[in-house]
VEXDOLUM-638759 format. One line per field, with one value per residue (C-alpha): x, y negated, z; residue number from 1; residue in one letter. Coordinates in Angstrom, 2 decimals. Layout:
VEXDOLUM-638759
xx = c(X;...)
yy = c(Y;...)
zz = c(Z;...)
guvo = c(NUM;...)
mipa = c(A;...)
//
This chain:
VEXDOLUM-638759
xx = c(-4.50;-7.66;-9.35;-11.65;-13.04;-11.39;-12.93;-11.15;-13.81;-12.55;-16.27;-17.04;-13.89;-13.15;-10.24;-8.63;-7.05;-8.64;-12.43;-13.26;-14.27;-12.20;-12.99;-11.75;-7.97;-8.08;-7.77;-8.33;-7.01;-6.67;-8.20;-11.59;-13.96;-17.51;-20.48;-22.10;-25.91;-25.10;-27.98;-27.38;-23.55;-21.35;-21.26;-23.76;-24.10;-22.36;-24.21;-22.05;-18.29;-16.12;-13.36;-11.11;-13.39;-16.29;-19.13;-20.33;-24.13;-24.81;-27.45;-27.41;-25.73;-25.53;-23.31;-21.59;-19.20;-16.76;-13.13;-11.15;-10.32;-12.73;-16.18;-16.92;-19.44;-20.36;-22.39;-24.29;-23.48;-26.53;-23.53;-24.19;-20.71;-19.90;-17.61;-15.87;-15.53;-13.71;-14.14;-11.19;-13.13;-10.33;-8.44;-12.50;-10.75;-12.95;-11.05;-11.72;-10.72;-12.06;-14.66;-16.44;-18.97)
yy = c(4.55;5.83;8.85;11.18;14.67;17.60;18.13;15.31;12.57;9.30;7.90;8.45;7.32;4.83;2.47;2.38;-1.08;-3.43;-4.29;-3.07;-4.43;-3.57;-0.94;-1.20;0.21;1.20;4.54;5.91;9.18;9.87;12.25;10.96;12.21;13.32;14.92;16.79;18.62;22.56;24.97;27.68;26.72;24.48;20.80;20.83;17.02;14.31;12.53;9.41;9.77;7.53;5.44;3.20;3.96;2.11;4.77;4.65;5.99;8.11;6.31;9.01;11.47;9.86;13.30;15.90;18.65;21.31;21.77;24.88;24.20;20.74;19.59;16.19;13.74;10.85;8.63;5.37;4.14;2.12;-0.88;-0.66;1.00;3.56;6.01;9.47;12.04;14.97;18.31;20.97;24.11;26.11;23.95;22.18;19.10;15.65;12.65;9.61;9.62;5.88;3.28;0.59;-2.44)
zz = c(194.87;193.44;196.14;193.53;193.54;193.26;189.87;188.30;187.81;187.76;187.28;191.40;192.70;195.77;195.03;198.46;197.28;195.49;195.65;199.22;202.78;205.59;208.20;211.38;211.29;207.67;208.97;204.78;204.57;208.38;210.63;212.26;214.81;213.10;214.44;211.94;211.34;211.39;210.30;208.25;207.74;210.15;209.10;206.49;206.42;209.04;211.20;212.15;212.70;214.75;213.36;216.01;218.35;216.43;215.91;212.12;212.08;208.69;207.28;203.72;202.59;198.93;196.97;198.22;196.51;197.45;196.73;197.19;200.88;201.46;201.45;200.63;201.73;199.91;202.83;203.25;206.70;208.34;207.63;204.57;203.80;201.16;202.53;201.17;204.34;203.64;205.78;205.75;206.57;207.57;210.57;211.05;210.08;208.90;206.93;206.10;202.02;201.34;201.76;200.28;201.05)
guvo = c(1;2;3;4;5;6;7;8;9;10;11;12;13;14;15;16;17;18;19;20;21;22;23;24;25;26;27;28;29;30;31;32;33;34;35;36;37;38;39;40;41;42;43;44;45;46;47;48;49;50;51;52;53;54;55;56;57;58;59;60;61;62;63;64;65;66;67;68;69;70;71;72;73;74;75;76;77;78;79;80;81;82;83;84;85;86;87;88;89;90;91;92;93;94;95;96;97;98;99;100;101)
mipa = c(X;X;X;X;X;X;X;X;X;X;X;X;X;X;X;X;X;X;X;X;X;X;X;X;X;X;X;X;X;X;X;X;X;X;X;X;X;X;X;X;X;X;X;X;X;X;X;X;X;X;X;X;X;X;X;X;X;X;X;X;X;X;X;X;X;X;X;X;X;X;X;X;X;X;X;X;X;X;X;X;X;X;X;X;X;X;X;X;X;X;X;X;X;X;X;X;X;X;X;X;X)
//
């Protein structure tokens, strides 16, 4: 299972199979707890989000991009992870989409 942009890019994709480390849980696709920078706009960038109870300290935000409903977040973690968060701006919602080492 391949977790890509809205826009249909395969090019910046996260294969949630093959080719990754593992994050505690493998909690891809399900609903973390993230503490984001608001200034002008709720959550305009995360600032480390907590997955099985491990908090993971946003190193970069490396892209982001919207979707109809969802922002994305393309982050470094000071791990040295690559991870997709996804924010549902209607129900304030965050995501974990898919990560990488």
């Amino acid at each position: 299972m391949r977790n890509c942009r809205d826009r249909g890019s395969t090019s910046n994709c996260l294969d949630s199979e093959a080719g990754e480390g593992n994050m505690p849980g493998e909690n891809k696709g399900g609903i973390i707890k993230v503490t984001a920078y608001s200034g002008y706009k709720a959550n305009e960038r995360p600032l480390h989000f907590i997955v099985d109870r491990k908090r993971n300290e946003v190193k970069r935000v490396l892209e982001q991009w919207r979707g109809q409903d969802h922002d994305y977040f393309k982050v470094l973690t000071r791990e040295g992870r690559v991870c997709v968060l996804k924010w549902h701006r209607s129900s304030d919602t965050w995501f974990l989409q898919g990560f990488q080492t």
